[in-house]
N, C-alpha and C positions, 0 to 999 in steps of 0.2 A: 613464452610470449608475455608482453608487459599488459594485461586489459586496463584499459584505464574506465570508470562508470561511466552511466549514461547521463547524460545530460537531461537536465528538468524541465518541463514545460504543464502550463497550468491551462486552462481556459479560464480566466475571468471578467466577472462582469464590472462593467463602468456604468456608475447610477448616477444621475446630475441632477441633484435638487427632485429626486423622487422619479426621475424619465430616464427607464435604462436605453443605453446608449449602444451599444454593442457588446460582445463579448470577445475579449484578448485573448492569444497564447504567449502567456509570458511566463518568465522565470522566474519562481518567488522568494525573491529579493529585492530589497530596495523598493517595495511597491508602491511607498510614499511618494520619494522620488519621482519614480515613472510619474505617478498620477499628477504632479506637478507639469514635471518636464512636457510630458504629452500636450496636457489640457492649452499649456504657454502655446509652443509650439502648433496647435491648431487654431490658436485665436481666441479661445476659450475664457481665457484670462492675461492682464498683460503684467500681473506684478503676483506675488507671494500671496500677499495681503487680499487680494480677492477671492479669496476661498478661506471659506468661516471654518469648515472642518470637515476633516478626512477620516473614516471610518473603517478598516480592513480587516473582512471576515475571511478567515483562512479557509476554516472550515468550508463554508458556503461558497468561497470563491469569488466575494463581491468588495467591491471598492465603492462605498456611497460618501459622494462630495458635497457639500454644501457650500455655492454660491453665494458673496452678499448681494448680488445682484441677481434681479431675474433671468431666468435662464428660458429663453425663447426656442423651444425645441424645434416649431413649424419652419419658423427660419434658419437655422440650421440646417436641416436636414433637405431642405430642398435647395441645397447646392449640390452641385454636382459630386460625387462619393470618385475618388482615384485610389488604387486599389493597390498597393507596394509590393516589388518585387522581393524575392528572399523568403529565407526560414524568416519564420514567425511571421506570418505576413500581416501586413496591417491596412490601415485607409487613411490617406488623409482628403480635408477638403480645399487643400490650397493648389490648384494648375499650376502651370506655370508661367503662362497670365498675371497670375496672383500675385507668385512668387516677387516677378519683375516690380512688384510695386512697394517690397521692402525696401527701409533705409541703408541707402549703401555706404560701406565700411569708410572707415576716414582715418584708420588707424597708420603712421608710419615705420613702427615698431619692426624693425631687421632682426631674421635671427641666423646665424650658423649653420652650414648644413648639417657639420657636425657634431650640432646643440641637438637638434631632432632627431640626428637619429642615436644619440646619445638614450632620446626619451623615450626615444618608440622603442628601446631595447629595456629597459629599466620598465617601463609599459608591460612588455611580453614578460619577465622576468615575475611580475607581478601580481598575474592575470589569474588570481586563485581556481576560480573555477574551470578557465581552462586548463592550466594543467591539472588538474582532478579529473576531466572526463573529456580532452580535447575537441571538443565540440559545443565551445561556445562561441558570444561575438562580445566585446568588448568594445568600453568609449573611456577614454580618459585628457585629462585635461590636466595641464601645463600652469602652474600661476608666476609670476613675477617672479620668484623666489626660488624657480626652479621645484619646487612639489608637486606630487603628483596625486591626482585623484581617481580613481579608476570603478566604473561600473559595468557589469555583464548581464547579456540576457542571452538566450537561445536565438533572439530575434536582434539585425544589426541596428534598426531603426529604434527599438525599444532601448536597446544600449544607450545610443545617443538621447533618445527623450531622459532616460534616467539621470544621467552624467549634468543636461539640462537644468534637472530640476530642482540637483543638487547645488548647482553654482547660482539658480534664483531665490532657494530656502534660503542660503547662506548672502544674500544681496551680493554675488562677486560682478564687477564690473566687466565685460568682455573685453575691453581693448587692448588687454595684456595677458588674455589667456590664449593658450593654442590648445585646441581641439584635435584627438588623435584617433582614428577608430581602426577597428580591426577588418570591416566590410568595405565594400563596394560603394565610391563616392556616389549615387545616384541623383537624379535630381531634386527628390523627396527628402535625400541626407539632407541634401545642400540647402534645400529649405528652410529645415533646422537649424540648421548652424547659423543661416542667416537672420532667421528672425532672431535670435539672440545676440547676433553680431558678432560673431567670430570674425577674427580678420585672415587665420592662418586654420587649414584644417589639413593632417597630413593622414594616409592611410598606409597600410600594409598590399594593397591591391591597387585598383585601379581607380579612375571616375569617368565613370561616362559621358559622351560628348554634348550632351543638353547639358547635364552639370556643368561641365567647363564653360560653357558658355554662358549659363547662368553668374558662375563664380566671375568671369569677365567683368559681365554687366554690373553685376553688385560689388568690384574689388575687393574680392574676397580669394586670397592666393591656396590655391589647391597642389598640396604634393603628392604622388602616387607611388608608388613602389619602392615605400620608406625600409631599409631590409638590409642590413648587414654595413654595406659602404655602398649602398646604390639610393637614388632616388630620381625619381619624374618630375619635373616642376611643371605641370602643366599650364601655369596662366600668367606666371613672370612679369608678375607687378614688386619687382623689387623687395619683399621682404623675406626674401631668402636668400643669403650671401654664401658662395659656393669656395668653401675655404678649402676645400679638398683637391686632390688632384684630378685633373680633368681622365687619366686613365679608368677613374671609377664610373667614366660614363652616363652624369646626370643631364639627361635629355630637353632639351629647354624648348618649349612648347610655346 
């Protein structure tokens, strides 16, 4: 029998300007990242540049951030706390209320079907830590250039804030990136992806039907069951062009 190891998972604490915040289960890796990708992605901060410095103790299991701005914990916190489905599970504080009040996509950027899932297999091919102990999740992202960038957590949400925080460190513009992950498009994904403005996000599984409808609203094209020579187009705003033969079966939603 082939054992493959087990997959890593941490509890660690997020400290903002000296007010701990909750405690994570993440993979440690990339912890920088996350700590960006996350903080963006909850409203936290909207650029790089507003966080003076990131501090990560291994040991200790803590991530303390320092804000140039003051960090108002009362209000914060007394929003309403929504609670994520999946390993590693998280919180965030945006509804889906909220959600609807992001900038919607304007990107008109077409891609292949056969370009995606060209990426999503070069993606798996990839994907270090999972094939090390087959039980990770994974986010990676697509540039103009056809490169690829790939980050893993135990957690699928954590994958994508990482993969996030990486393309904000790096100032990469969304309009020409595609976003790929390994989990469940949920409405909390779609969150993500949105507040950063992805125009294309494609998975290995599904998305859920709030998601899609979310992706609707905000023109933001969701693919699902990106996998061998099959895929889901669930929300068929044009930028996925199905060059392939229609016996492959992509379902148009």
């Amino acid at each position: 029998m082939n054992r493959k190891g087990c997959p890593d998972e941490y509890p660690i604490s997020l400290i903002i300007n000296g007010y701990e915040m909750a405690v994570f289960q993440l993979t440690n890796s990339d912890l920088d990242d996350w700590t960006y990708g996350y903080l963006f992605s909850e409203g936290f901060i909207q650029e790089a540049s507003d966080i003076e410095s990131v501090h990560i103790n291994e040991s200790l299991g803590t991530i303390n951030v320092s804000l140039r701005a003051d960090f108002d914990e009362t209000h914060v916190f007394s929003k309403k706390k929504h609670y994520t489905a999946g390993c590693g599970r998280g919180v965030t504080f945006f509804s889906m209320t909220d959600v609807k009040s992001f900038a919607k996509v304007t990107s008109n950027k077409a891609y292949p079907l056969s370009y995606l899932l060209k990426k999503r297999s070069q993606f798996a091919q990839n994907s270090e830590l999972y094939l090390e102990t087959g039980g990770m999740h994974g986010a990676c992202i697509v540039d103009e250039q056809g490169g690829i960038t790939i980050r893993e957590d135990i957690g699928r949400h954590n994958a994508v804030d990482k993969i996030i925080g990486h393309a904000l460190r790096n100032c990469l513009q969304p309009e020409r990136l595609i976003l790929l992950t390994t989990g469940r498009v949920s409405y909390e994904m779609l969150s993500k992806a949105a507040k950063f403005g992805f125009p294309v996000i494609g998975s290995r599984t599904a998305a859920t039907k709030q998601a899609v409808q979310l992706a609707k609203y905000l023109n933001i094209e969701v693919i699902g069951y990106l996998r061998g020579k099959m895929a889901t187009i669930y929300t068929s705003l044009g930028r996925v062009e199905n060059d392939l033969s229609v016996d492959l079966a992509v379902e148009m939603h």
